[in-house]
C-alpha positions in Angstrom: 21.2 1.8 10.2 23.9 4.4 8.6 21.0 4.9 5.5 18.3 5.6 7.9 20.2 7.9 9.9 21.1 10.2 6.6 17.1 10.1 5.2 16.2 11.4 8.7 19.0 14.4 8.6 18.1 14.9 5.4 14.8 15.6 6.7 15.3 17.7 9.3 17.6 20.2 7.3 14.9 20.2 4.5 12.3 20.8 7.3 14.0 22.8 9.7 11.1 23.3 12.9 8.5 21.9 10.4 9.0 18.2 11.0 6.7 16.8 13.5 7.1 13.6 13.6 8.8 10.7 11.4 8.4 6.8 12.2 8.1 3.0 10.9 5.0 1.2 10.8 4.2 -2.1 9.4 6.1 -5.5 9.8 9.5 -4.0 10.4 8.4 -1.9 13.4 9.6 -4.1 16.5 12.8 -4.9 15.3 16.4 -3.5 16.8 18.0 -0.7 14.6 20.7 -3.2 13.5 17.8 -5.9 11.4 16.5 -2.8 9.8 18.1 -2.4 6.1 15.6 -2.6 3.7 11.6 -2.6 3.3 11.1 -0.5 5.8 7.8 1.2 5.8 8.2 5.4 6.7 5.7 7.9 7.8 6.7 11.5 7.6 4.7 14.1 9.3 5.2 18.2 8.8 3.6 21.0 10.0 2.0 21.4 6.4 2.4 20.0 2.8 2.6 21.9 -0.3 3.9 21.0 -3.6 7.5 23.3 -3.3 7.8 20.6 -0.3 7.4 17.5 -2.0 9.6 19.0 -5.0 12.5 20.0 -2.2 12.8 16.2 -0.5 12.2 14.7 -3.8 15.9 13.7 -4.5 16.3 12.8 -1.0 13.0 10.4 -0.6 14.3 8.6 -3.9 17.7 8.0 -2.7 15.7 6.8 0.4 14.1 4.4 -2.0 17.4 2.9 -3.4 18.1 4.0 -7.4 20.8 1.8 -8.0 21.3 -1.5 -8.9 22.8 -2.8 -6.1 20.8 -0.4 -3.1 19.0 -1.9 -0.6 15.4 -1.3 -1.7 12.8 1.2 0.6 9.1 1.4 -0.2 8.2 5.0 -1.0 7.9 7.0 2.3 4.6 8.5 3.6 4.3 12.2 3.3 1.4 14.0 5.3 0.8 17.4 6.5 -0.1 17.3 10.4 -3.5 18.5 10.1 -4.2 15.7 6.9 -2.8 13.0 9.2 -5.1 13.9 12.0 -8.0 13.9 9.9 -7.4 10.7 8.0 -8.2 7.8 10.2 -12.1 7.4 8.9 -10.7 7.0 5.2 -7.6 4.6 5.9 -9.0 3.0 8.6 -7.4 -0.2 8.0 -3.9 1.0 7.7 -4.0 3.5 10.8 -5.5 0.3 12.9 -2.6 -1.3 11.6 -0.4 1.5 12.8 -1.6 1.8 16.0 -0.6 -1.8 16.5 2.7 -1.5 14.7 5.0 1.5 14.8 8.3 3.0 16.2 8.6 6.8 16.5 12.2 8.1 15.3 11.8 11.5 15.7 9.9 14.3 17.5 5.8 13.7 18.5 4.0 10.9 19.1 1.1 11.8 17.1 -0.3 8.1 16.9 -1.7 7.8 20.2 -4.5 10.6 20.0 -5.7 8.5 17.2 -9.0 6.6 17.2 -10.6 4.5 14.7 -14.1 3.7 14.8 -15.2 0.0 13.7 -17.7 1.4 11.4 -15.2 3.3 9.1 -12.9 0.1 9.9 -15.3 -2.0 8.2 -16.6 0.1 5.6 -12.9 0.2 4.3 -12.9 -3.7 5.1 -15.8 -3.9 2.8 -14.7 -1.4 0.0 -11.2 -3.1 0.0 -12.7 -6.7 -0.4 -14.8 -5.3 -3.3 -12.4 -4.0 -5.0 -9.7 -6.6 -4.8 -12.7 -8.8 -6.3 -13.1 -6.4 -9.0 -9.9 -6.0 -9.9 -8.7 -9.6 -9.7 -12.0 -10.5 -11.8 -11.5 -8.1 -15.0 -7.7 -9.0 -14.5 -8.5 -12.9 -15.5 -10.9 -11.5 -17.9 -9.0 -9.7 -19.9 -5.6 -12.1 -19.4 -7.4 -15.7 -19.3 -5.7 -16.5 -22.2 -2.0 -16.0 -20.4 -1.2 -17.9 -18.0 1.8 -15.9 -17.4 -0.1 -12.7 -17.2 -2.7 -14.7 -14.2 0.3 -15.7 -12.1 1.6 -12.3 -12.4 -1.8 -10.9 -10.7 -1.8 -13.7 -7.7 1.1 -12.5 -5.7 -0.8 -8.5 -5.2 -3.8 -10.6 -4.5 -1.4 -12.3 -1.8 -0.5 -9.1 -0.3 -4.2 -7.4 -0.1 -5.9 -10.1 1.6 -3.3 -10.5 4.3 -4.4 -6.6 5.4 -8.2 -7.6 5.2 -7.7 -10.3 7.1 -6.1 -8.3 10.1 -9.3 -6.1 9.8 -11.6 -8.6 10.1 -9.8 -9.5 13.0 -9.7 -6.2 14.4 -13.5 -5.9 14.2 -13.9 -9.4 15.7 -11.5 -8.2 18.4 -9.3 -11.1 17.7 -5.3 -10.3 18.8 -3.0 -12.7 17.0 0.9 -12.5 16.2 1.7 -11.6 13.2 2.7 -14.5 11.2 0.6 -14.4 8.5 -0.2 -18.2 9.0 -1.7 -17.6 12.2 -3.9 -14.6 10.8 -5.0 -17.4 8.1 -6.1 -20.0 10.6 -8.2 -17.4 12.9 -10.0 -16.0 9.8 -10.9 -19.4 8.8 -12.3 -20.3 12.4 -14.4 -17.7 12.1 -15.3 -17.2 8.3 -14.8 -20.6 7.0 -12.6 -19.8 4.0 -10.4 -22.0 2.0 -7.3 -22.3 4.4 -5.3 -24.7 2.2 -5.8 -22.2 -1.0 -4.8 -18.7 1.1 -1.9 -21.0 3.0 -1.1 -22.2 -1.5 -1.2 -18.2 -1.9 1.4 -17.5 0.5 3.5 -20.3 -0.3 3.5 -18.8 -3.8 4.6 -15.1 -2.6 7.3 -16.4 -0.6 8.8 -18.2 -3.8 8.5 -21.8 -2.2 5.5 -22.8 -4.3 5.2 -22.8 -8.3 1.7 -23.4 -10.4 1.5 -25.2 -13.8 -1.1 -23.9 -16.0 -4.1 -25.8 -14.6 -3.1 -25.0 -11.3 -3.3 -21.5 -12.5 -6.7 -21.6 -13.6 -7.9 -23.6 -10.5 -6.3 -21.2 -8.2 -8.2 -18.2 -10.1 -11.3 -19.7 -10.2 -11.0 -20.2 -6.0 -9.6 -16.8 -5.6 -12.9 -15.4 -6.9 -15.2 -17.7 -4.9 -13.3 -17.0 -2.0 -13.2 -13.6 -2.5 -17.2 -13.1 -3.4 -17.6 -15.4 0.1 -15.4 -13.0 1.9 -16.9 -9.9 1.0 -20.6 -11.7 1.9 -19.0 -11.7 5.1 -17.8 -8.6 5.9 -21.4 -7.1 4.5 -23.0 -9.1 7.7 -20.5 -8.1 10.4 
């Protein structure tokens, strides 16, 4: 991919011997060079990580990003000093399990296999995650349970958050699945119980393939929070 070639040059002028390592993580990891041109997820490691640094690849990260109107679109990339990254897997537990799993070094050290995550930090995360998607979700309604709009706007975030919870409750129960978010669905209900037919509704929604009229909205709502208060009962007794 011409686009992905140019951010990583970029980088290694602006980073000349500093760049230790740059590479993809997440759902676009396995695939060949040619299926990769847009969402793709980016980690990039230096020696260090000071503020003139982020201000130098700036203009390059955006243009990374995709400013126009007709782009292909790039999550913002991952920025870490070496010494930050190393130090990091007790706080972002779920994502560097997730890493660990899913990645593709581009360029220079392989600094993802010296990494270890501990199940307790795993599901403390797990268990601050669920709490706060909960939280957030709840006042959301609260303060928007007069828009419908406003709801439907909140359900597809909700969408994307449980997915990752999900795949740590997994991880914890040392449960391997593929990653078709369907399959994570049907494992976590086999061993939580959950509603499968409302996560499988929230996914249908996400992808665009599903729309809700108004009481749907408010049904789906009031599940999402019963769900979500079973969930994190869950997690709190693993």
């Amino acid at each position: 991919m011409k686009k992905l070639d140019n951010f990583l040059n970029e980088l290694k002028k602006i980073f000349p011997n500093r760049l230790k390592s740059v590479f993809i993580y997440g759902a676009k990891a396995h695939l060949e060079p040619k299926e990769l041109d847009s969402d793709i997820n980016l980690m990039v490691i230096t020696d260090t990580l000071n503020g003139e640094d982020v201000k130098e690849v700036s203009a390059a990260a955006k243009k990374w990003m995709g400013t126009g109107l007709f782009d292909k679109k790039n999550p913002e990339p991952v920025f870490m000093g070496e010494d930050e990254w190393m130090n990091s897997s007790d706080v972002y537990a779920m994502e560097y399990s997730d890493i660990i799993k899913n990645h593709k070094i581009l360029y220079g050290e392989n600094l993802i296999c010296s990494i270890n995550v501990k199940k307790e930090d795993l599901r403390l995360q797990c268990e601050t995650e669920t709490k706060n998607l909960l939280m957030r979700f709840r006042s959301h309604y609260l303060l928007n349970a007069d828009s419908v709009l406003n709801i439907q706007k909140s359900i597809v975030p909700v969408t994307k958050s449980f997915i990752a919870i999900f795949k740590a409750i997994l991880e914890l129960n040392d449960i391997t699945v593929q990653k078709s978010p369907y399959e994570i669905i049907n494992k976590i209900h086999e061993i939580t119980a959950i509603d499968k037919k409302l996560f499988e509704k929230l996914l249908c929604i996400k992808e665009n393939h599903c729309k809700l009229n108004k009481k749907e909205t408010y049904e789906i709502s009031d599940r999402i929070i019963s769900e979500l208060t079973k969930l994190l009962e869950y997690v709190n007794n693993i």
